[in-house]
Backbone as JSON, one array per atom type, in Angstrom:
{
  "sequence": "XXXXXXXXXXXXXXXXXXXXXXXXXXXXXXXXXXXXXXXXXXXXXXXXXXXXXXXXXXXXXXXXXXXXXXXXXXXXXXXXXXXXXXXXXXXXXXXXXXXXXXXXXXXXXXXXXXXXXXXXXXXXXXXXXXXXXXXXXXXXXXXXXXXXXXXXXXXXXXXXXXXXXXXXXXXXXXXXXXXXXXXXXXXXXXXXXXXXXXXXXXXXXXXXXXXXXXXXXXXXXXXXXXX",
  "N": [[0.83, -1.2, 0.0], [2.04, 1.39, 0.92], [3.92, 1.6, -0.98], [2.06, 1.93, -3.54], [0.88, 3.97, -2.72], [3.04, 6.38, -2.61], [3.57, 5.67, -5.41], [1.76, 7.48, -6.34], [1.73, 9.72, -5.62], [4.1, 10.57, -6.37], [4.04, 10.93, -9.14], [1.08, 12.08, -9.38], [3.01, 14.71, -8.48], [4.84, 14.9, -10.31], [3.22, 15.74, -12.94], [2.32, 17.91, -11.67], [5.13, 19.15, -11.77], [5.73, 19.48, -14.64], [3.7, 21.19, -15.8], [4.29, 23.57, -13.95], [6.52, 23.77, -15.75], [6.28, 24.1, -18.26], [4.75, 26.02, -18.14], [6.49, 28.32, -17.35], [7.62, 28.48, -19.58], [5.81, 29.79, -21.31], [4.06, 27.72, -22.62], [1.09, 26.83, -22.47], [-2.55, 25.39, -22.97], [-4.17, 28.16, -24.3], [-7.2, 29.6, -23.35], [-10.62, 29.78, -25.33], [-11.55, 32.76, -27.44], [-14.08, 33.59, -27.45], [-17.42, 32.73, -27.72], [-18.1, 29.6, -28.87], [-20.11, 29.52, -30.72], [-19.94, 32.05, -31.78], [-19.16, 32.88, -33.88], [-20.84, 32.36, -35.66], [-22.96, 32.99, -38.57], [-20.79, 31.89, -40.37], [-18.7, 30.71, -39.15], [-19.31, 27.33, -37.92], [-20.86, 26.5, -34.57], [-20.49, 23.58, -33.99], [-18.26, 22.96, -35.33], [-15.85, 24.68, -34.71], [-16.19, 24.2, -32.17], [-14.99, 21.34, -31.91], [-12.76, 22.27, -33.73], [-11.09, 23.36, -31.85], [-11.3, 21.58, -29.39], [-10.8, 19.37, -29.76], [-8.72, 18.76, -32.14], [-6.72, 21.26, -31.69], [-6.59, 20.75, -29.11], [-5.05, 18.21, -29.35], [-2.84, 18.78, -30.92], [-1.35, 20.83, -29.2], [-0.85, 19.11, -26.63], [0.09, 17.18, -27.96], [2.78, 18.46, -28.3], [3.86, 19.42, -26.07], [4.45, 16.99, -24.84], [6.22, 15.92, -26.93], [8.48, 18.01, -26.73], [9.49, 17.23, -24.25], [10.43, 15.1, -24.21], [12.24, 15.6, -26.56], [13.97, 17.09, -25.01], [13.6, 20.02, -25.25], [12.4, 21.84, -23.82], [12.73, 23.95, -22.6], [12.87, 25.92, -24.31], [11.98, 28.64, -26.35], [8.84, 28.91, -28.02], [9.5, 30.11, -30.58], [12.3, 30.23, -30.71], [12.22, 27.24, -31.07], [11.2, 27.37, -33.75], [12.7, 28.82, -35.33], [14.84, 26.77, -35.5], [13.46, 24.7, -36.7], [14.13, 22.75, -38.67], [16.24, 21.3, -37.86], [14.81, 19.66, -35.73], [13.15, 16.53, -35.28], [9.9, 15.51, -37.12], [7.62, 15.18, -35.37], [8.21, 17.31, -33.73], [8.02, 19.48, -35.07], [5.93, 19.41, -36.51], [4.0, 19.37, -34.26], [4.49, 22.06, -32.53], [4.04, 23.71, -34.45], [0.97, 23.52, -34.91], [0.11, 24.05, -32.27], [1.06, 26.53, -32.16], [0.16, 27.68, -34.5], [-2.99, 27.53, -34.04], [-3.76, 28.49, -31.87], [-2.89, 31.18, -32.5], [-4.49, 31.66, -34.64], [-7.26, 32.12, -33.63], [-7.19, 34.25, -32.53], [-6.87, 36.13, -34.54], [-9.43, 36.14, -35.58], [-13.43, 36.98, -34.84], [-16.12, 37.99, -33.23], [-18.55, 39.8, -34.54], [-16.87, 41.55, -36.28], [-14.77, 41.87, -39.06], [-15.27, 43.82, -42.21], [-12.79, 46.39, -42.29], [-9.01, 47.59, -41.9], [-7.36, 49.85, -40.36], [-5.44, 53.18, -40.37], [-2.24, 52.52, -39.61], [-1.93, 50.4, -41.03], [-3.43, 49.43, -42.94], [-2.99, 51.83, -44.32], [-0.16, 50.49, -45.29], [-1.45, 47.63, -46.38], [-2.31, 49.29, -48.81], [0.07, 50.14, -49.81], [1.59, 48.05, -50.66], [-0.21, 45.82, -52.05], [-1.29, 47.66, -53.57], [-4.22, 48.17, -53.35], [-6.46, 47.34, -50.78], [-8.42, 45.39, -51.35], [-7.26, 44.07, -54.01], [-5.41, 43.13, -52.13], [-7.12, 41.36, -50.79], [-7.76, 39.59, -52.69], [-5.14, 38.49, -53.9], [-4.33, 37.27, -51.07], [-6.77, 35.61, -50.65], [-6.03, 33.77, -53.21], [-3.71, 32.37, -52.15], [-4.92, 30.93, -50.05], [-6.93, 29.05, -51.43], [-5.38, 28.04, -53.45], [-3.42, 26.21, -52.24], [-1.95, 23.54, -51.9], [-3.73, 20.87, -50.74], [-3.85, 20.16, -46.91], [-3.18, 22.82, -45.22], [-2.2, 26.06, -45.21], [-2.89, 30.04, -45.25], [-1.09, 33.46, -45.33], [-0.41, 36.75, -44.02], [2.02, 38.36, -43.89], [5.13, 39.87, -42.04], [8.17, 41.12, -43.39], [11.45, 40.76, -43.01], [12.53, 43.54, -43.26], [10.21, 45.22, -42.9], [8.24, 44.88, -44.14], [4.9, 43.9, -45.79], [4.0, 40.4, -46.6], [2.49, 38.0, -48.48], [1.69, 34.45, -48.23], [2.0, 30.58, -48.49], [1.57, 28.11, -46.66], [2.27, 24.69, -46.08], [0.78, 21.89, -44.73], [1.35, 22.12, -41.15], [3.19, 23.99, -40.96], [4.73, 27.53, -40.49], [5.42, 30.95, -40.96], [7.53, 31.5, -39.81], [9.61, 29.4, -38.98], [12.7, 27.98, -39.91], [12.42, 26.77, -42.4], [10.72, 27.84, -44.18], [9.45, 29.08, -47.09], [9.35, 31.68, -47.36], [10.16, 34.18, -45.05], [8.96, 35.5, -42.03], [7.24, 37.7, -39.51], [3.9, 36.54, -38.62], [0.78, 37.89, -38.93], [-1.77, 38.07, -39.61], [-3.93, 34.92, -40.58], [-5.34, 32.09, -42.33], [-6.39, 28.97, -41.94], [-7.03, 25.92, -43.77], [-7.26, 23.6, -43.96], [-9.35, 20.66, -43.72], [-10.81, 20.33, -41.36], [-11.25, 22.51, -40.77], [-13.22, 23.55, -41.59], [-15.21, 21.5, -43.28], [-17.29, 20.41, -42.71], [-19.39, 22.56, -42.37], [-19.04, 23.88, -45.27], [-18.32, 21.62, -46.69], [-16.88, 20.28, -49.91], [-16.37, 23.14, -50.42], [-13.96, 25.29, -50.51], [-13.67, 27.76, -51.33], [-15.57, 29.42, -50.46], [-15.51, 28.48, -47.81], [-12.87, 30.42, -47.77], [-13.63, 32.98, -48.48], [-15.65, 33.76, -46.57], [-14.15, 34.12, -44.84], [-13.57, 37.19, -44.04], [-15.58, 38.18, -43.01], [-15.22, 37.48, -40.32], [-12.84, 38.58, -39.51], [-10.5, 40.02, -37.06], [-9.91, 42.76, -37.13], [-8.8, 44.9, -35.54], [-7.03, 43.39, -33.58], [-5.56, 42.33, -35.59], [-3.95, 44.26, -36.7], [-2.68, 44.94, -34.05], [-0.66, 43.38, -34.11], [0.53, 43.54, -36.3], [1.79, 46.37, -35.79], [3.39, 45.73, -33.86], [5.04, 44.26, -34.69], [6.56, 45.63, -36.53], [7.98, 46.98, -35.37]],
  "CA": [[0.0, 0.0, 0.0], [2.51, 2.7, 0.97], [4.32, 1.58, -2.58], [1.3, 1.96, -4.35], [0.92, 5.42, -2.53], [4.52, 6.85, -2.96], [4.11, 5.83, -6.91], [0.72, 8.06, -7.07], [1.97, 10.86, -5.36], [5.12, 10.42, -7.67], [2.98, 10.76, -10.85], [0.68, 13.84, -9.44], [3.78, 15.59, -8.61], [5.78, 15.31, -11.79], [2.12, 16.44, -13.38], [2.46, 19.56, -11.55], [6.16, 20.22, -11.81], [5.54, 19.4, -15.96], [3.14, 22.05, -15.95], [4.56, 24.62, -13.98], [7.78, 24.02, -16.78], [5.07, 24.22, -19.93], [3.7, 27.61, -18.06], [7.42, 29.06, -17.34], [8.07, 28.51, -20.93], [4.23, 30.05, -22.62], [3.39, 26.35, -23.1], [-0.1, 26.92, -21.79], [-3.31, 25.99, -23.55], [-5.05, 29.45, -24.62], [-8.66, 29.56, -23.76], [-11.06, 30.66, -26.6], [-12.02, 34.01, -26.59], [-14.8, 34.11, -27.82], [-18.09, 30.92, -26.97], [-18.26, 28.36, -29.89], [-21.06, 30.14, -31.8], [-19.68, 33.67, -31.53], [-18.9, 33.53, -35.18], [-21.89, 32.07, -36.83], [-22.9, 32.27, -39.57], [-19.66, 32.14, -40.96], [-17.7, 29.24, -38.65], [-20.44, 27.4, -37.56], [-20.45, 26.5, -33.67], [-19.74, 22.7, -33.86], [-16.79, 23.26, -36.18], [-15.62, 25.89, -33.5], [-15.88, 23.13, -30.77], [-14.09, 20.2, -32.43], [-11.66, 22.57, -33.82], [-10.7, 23.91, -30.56], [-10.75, 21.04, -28.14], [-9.96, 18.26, -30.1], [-7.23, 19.51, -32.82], [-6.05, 22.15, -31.11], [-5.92, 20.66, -27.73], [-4.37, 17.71, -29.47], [-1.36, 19.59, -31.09], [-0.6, 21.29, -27.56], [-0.94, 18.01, -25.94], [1.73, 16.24, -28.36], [3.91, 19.34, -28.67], [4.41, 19.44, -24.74], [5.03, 15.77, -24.57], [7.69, 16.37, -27.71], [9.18, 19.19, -26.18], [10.08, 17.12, -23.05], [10.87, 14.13, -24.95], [13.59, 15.82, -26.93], [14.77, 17.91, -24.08], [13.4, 21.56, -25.62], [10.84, 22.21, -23.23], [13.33, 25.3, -22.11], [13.19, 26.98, -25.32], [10.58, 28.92, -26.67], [7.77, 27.96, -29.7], [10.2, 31.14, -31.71], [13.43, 29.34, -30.59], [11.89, 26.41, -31.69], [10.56, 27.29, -35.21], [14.14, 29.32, -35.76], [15.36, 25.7, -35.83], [12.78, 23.96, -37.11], [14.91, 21.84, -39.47], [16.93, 20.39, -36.89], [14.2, 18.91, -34.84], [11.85, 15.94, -35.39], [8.61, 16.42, -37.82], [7.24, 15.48, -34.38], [8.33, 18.46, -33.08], [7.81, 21.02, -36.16], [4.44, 19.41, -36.62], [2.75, 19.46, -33.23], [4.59, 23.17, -32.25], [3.02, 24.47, -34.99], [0.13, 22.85, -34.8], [0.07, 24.95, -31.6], [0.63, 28.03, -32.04], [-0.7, 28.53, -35.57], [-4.03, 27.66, -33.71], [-3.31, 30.0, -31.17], [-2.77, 32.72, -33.49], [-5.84, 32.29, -35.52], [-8.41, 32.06, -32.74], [-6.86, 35.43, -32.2], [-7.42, 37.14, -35.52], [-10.85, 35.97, -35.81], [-13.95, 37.58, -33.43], [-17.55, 38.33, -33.44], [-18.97, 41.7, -34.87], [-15.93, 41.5, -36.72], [-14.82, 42.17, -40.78], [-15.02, 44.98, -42.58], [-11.39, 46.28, -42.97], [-8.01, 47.66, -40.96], [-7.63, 51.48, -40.72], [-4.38, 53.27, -39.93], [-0.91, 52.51, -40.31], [-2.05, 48.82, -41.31], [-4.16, 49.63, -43.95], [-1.75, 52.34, -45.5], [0.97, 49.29, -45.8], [-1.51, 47.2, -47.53], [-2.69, 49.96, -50.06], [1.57, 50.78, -50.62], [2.44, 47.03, -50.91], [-0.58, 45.35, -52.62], [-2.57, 48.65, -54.64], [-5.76, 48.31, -52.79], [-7.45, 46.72, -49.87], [-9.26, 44.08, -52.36], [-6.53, 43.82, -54.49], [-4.46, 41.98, -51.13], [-7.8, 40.27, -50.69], [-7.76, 38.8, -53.91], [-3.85, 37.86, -53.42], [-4.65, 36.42, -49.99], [-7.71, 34.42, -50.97], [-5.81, 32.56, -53.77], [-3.21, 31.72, -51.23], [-5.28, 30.06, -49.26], [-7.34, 28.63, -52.27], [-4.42, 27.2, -53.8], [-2.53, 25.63, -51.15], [-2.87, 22.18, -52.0], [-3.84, 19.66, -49.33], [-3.62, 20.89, -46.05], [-1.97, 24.21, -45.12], [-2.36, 27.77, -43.9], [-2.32, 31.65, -45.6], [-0.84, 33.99, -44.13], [0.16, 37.75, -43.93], [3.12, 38.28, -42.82], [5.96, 41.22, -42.18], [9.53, 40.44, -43.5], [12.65, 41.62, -41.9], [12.63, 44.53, -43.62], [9.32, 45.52, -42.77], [7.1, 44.83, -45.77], [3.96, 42.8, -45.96], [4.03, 39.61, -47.69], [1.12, 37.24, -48.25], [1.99, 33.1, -48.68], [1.12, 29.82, -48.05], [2.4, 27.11, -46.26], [1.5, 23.22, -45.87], [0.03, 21.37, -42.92], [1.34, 23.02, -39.48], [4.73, 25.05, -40.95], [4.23, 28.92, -40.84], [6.34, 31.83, -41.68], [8.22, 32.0, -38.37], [10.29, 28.22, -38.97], [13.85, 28.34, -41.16], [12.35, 25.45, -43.5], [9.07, 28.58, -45.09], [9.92, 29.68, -48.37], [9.34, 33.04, -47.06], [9.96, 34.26, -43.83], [8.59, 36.75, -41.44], [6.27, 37.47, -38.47], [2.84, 36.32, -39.14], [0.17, 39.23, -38.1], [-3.0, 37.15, -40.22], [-3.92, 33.32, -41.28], [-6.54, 31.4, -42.64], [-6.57, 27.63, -41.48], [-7.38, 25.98, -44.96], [-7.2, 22.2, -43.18], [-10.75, 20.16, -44.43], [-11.1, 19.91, -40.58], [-11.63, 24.03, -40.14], [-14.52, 24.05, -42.4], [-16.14, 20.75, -44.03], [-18.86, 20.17, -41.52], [-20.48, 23.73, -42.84], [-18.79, 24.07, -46.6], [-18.09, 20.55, -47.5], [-16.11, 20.77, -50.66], [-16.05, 24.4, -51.12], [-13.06, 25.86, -49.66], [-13.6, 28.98, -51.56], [-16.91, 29.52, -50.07], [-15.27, 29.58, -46.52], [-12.65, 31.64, -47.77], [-14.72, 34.38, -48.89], [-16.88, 34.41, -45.42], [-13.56, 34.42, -43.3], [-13.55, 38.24, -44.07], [-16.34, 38.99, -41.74], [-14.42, 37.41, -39.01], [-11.53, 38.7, -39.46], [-10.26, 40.97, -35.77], [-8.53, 43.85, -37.83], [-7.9, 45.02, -34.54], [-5.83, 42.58, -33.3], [-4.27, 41.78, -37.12], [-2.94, 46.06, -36.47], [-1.81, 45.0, -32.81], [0.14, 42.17, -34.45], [1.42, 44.31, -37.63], [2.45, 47.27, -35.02], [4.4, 44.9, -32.72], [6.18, 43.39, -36.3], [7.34, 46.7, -37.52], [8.9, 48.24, -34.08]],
  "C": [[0.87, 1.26, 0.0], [3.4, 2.5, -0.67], [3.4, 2.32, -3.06], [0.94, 3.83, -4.51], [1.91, 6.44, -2.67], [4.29, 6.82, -4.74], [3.03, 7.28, -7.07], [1.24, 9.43, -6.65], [2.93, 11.34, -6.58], [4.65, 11.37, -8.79], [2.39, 11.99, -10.41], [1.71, 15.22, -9.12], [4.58, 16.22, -9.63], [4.99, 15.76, -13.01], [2.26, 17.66, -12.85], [3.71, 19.97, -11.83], [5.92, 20.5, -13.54], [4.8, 20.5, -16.32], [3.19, 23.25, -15.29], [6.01, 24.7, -14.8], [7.3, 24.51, -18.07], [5.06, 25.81, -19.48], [4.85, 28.74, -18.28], [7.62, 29.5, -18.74], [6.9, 28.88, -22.2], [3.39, 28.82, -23.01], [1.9, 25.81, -22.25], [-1.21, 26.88, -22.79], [-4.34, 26.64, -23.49], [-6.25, 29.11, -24.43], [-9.29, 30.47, -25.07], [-11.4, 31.66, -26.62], [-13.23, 34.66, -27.05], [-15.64, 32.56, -27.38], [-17.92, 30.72, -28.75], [-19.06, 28.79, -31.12], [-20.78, 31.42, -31.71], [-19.2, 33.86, -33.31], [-19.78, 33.39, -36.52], [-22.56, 33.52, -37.41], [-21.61, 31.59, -40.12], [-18.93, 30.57, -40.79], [-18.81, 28.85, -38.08], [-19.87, 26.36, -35.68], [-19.92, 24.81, -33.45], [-18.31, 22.34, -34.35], [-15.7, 23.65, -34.9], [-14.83, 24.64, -32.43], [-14.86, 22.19, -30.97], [-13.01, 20.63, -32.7], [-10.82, 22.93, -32.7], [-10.2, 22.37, -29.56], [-10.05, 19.74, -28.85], [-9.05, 18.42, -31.08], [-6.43, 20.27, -32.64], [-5.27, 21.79, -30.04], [-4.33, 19.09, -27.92], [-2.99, 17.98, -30.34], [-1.22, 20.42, -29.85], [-0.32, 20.0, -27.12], [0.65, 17.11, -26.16], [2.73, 17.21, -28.54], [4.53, 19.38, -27.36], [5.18, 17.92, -24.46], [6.49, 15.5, -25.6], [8.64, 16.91, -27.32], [10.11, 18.56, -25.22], [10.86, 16.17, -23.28], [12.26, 14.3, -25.43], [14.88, 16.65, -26.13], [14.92, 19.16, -24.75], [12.73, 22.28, -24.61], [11.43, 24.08, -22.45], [13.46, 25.91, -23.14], [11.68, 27.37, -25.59], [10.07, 28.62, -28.31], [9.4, 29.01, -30.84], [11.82, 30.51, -32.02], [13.5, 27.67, -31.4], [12.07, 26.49, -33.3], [12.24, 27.89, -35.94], [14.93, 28.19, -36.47], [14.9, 24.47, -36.08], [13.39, 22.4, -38.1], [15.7, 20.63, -38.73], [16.55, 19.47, -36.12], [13.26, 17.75, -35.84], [10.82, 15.92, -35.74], [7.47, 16.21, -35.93], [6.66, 16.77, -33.55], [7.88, 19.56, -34.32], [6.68, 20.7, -36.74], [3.1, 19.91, -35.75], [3.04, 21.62, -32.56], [3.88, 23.86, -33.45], [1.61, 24.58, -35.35], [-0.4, 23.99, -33.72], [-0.06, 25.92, -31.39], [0.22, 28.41, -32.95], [-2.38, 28.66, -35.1], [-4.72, 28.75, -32.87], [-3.87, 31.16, -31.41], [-4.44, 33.13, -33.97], [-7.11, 32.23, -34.79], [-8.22, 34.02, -32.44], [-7.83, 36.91, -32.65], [-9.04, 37.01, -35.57], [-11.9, 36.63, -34.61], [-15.48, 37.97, -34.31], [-17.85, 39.87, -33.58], [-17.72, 41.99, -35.59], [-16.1, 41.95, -38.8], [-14.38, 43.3, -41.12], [-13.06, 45.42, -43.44], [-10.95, 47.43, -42.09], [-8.41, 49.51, -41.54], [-6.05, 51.9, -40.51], [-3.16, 52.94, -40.68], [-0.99, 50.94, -41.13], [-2.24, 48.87, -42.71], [-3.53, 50.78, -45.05], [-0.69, 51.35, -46.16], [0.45, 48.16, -46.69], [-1.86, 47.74, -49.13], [-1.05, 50.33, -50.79], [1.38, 49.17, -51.36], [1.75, 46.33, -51.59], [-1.56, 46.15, -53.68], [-3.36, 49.13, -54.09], [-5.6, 47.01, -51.93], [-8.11, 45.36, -50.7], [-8.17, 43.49, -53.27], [-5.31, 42.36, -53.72], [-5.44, 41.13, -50.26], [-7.69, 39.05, -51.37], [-6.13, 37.78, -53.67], [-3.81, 36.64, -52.37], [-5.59, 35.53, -50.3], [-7.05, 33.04, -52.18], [-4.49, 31.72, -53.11], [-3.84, 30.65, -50.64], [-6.63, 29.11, -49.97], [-6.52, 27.8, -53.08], [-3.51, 26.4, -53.6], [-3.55, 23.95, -51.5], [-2.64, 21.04, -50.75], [-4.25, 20.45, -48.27], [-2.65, 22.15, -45.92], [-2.77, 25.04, -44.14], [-2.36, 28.93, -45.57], [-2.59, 32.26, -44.74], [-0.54, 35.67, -44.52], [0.95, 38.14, -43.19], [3.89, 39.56, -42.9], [7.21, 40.65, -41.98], [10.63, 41.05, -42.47], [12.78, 43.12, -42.37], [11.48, 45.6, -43.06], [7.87, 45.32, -43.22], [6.3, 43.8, -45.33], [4.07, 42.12, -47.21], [2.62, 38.79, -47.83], [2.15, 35.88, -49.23], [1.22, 32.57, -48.2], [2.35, 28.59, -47.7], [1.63, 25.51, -46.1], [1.41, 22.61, -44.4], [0.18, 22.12, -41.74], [2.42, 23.93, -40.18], [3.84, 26.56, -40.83], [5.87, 29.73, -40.75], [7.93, 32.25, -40.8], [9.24, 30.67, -38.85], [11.25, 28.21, -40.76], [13.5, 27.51, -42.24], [11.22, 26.34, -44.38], [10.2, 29.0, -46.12], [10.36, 31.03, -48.32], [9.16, 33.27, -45.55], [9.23, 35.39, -42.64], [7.7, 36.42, -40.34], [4.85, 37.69, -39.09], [1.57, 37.48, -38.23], [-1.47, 38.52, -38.84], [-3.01, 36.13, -41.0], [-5.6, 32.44, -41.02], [-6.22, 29.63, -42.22], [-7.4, 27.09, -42.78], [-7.16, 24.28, -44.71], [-8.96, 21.53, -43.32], [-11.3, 20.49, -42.44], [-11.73, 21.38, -39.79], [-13.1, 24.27, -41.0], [-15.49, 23.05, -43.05], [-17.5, 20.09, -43.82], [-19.98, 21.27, -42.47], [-20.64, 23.41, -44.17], [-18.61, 23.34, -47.38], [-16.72, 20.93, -47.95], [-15.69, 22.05, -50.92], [-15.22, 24.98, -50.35], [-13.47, 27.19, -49.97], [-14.85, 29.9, -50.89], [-16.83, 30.14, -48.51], [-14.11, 30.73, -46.42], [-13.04, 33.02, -47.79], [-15.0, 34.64, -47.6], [-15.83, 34.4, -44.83], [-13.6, 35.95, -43.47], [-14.24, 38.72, -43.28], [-16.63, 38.73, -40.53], [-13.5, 37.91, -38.71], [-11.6, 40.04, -38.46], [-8.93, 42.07, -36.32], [-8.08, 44.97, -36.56], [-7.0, 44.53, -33.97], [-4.7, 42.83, -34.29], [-3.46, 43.57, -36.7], [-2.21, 46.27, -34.99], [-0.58, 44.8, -33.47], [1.32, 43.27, -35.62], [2.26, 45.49, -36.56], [3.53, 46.78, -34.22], [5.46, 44.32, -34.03], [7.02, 44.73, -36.46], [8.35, 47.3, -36.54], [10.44, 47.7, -34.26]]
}
């Protein structure tokens, strides 16, 4: 009996130290910030749910258990993705898995759409023409991405907004993207973000992410890129 009791304590202790090492290190998962149906029509609320607890929670889940596995769990997701190449698809699947989910729970929000104002919205009228013009751009990103992926808007080292696309979990932040930069907006273009509502039609939920889209946030995100 006192075995049996010594192992359990064991086990709930190295559960808490594991998770105050995850928390030291941001490896915490994000509640949603918005309820489940806060974006209908658009994302519809079972989508929402499934995407959230069960794909989401299961890339955190295996990215923490990776992390500890390979002996990263002291670096951060940015440290990580820097050296994405080096690690384990393990690891450069489930971390991004992570925080691209993260991210885009972010951009997205209820009463939402429309379009950015400010210094945001001057950088996409220099860098893509027009406002619709770096719709159009962005939508066939994330229309043409074959299989699974992501699009994204991103800000290079220089400063500049780019718009790509990446496959399954990678994003713009990990040395293995075509193109690199900090990501400030992304579409989730994965059958598993939309086929419940849209089925086949990806283009269908592209179009309607626009009047989710938190162009407040996306102008936090772009302001914090450029400093």
């Amino acid at each position: 009996m006192k075995t049996r009791a010594f192992l359990i304590v064991t086990f709930i202790l190295s559960l808490t130290l594991l998770n105050q090492k995850t928390m030291a290190q941001g490896y915490t998962f994000p509640p949603l910030p918005y309820a489940y149906n806060a974006l209908e029509p658009y994302i519809d609320a079972q989508t929402m749910e499934i995407h959230y607890t069960k794909h989401h929670r299961a890339y955190y889940d295996n990215f923490v258990k990776a992390a500890a596995e390979n002996k990263i769990d002291n670096l951060s997701l940015e440290d990580i993705f820097s050296k994405a190449s080096t690690f384990p698809a393990v690891v450069r699947n489930n971390a991004g898995g992570f925080y691209n989910h993260s991210l885009f729970w972010q951009v997205m929000g209820p009463d939402a759409g429309g379009q950015p104002d400010g210094a945001l919205l001057d950088a996409i009228n220099k860098t893509f023409g027009s406002f619709d013009k770096f719709k159009a751009e962005f939508e066939t990103a994330a229309k043409t991405q074959f299989g699974s992926g992501w699009a994204w808007l991103a800000v290079d080292s220089d400063g500049k907004l780019f718009v790509s696309q990446t496959p399954n979990q990678d994003n713009p932040l990990m040395d293995i993207a075509v193109k690199r930069g900090k990501p400030i907006l992304l579409l989730d273009v994965w059958e598993h973000a939309y086929y419940l509502k849209y089925q086949n039609r990806r283009a269908d939920y592209v179009s309607a992410f626009w009047n989710v889209v938190n162009w407040k946030k996306v102008a936090e995100l772009y302001n914090t890129a450029v400093k």
